[in-house]
N, C-alpha and C positions, 0 to 999 in steps of 0.2 A: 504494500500500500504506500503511496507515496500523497502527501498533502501537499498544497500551497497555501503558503501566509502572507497574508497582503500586513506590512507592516512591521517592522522589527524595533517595536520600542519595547519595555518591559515584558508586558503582556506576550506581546510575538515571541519574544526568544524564550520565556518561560514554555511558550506551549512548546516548540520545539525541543525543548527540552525534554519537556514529558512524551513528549510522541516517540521519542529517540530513546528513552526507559523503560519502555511499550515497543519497541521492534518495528517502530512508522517512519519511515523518511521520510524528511519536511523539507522543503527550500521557503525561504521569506525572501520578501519582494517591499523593498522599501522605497518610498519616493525621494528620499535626501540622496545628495550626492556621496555624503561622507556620514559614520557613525559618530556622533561628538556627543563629549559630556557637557549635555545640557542640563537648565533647569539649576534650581538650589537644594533646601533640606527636606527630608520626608522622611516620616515614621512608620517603621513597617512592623506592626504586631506581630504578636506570636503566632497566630493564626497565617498569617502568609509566611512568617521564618520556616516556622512547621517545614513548608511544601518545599523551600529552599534547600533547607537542609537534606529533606528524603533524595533532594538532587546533588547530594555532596558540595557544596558552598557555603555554610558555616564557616568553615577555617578561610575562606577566601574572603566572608563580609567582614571577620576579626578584623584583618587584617586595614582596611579600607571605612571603618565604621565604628560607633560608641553603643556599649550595649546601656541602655538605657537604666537605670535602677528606679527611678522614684519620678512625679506628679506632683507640682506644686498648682494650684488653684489659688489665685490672689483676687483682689479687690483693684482700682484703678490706680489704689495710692500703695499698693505694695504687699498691705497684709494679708496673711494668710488664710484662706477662708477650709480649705481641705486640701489634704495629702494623705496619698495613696503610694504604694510601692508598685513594680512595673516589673515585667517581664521575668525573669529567674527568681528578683527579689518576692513577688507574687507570690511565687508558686508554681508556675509556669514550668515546661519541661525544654523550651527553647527559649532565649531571648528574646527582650525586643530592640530595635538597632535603629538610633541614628543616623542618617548617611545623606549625605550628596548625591542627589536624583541620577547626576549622570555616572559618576562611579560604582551607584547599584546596576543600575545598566548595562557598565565596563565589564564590571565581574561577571555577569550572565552571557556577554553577546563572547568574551573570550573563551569559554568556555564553550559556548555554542560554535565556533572556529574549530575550539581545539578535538570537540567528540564525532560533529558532523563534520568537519571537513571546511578549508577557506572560500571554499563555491556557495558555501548554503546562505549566505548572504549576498542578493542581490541588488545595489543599490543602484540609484536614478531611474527607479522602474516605478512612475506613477499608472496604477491601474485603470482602464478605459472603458472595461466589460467585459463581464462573462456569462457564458451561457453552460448550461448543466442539461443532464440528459440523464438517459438509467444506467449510463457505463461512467458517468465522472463528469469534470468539469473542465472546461478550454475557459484559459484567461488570456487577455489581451491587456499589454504593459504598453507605456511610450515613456519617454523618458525626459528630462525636464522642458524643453523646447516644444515637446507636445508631439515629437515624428513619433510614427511606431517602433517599437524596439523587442519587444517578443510579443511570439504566442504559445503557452505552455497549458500542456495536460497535466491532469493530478486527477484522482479519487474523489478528493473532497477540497472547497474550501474552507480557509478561516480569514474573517476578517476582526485583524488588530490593527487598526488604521487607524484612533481615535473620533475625539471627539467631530470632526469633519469627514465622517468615515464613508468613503466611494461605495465600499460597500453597501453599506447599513440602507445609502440613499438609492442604490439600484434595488435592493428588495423592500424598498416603502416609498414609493417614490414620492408618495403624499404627506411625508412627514413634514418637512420643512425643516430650515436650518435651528439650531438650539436657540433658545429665546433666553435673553441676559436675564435676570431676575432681581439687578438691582441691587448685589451683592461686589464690591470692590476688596481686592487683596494685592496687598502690596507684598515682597519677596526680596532679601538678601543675605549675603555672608558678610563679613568680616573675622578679622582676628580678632581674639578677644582673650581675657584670660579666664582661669577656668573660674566656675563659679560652685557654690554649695559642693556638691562631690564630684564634680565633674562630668558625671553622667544625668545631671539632672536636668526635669522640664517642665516649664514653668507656663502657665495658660494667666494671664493677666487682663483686668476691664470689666466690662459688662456687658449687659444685652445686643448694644449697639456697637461697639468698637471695642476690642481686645488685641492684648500680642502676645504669639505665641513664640518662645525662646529655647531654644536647644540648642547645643552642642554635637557637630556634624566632624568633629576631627579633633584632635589634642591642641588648646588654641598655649598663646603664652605662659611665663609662669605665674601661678598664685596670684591673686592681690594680697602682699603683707602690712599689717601694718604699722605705721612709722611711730 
């Protein structure tokens, strides 16, 4: 059985993944020219570490990532309204981790190179259409310019193409594009030094405007005081 994955950001390479621990050849077909660590911080539960790990990557998010220990819950001026512990401190039988959206990424799509092979990633292949039948499915790629650039067979599709997804909009054609809802989020990194245990994260504000604060890498030393 061989599948096509329209998309190779998280989601895509994780299925890949799984399909290749299951005996399924996959190829992904991604519209970017190049795979780059994009994006900032994200926190990835136990519930999705779990699936990580069953895929041997544990010791590769160590390495790349802050396992989380503790939840702070503040008010807008700082105090502490509730805290809860996280991930291993839980309870829990995997952690929960910290990480730089494109380095979670890094660790998956290398790994996806190193078990499939450096073909199984195919980039500047934005998808056109495809048609399916009782024997599988022909996809039609072009590539950033818009000429055509393949047409490939497979079994099945998946579509991991996100939120603007080719896909999603060829089998609904009647959805329409996502509708804003009014909700604004701003996003960044810097250095910093560490704070409370290093592993900690901190949800600050109220109803209407809050910031959420975590540690995505080993920042400077301490603050000590003078």
């Amino acid at each position: 059985m061989n599948a096509i994955i329209v998309g190779a950001g998280i989601g895509g390479l994780t299925t890949a993944l799984m399909l290749h621990a299951r005996g399924i050849r996959s190829t992904l077909y991604e519209q970017a020219e190049t795979i780059r660590e994009l994006g900032v911080g994200i926190n990835t539960l136990p519930h999705a570490i779990k699936e990580l790990k069953e895929l041997g990557l544990l010791d590769r998010l160590d390495r790349v990532a802050i396992r989380t220990s503790e939840l702070f819950y503040m008010n807008r001026f700082g105090q502490v309204v509730w805290y809860e512990p996280r991930g291993l401190d839980a309870g829990y039988e995997v952690p929960q981790f910290s990480i730089h959206r494109g380095r979670l990424q890094n660790v998956i799509y290398d790994t996806v190179r190193e078990r499939l092979g450096g073909d199984a990633v195919r980039t500047n292949r934005r998808l056109e259409s495809f048609e399916q039948d009782e024997n599988g499915v022909t996809a039609h790629f072009c590539d950033g310019n818009g000429a055509h650039a393949a047409t490939v067979r497979g079994d099945l599709l998946i579509g991991a193409d996100g939120i603007h997804s080719k896909v999603r909009s060829i089998m609904n054609p009647s959805e329409g594009p996502p509708r804003w809802k009014g909700i604004m989020l701003w996003r960044g990194a810097t250095d910093w030094p560490s704070f409370l245990t290093g592993r900690s994260m901190i949800i600050a504000g109220g109803m209407r405007e809050k910031a959420v604060i975590y540690p995505i890498a080993p920042g400077s030393d301490p603050i000590t005081a003078s």
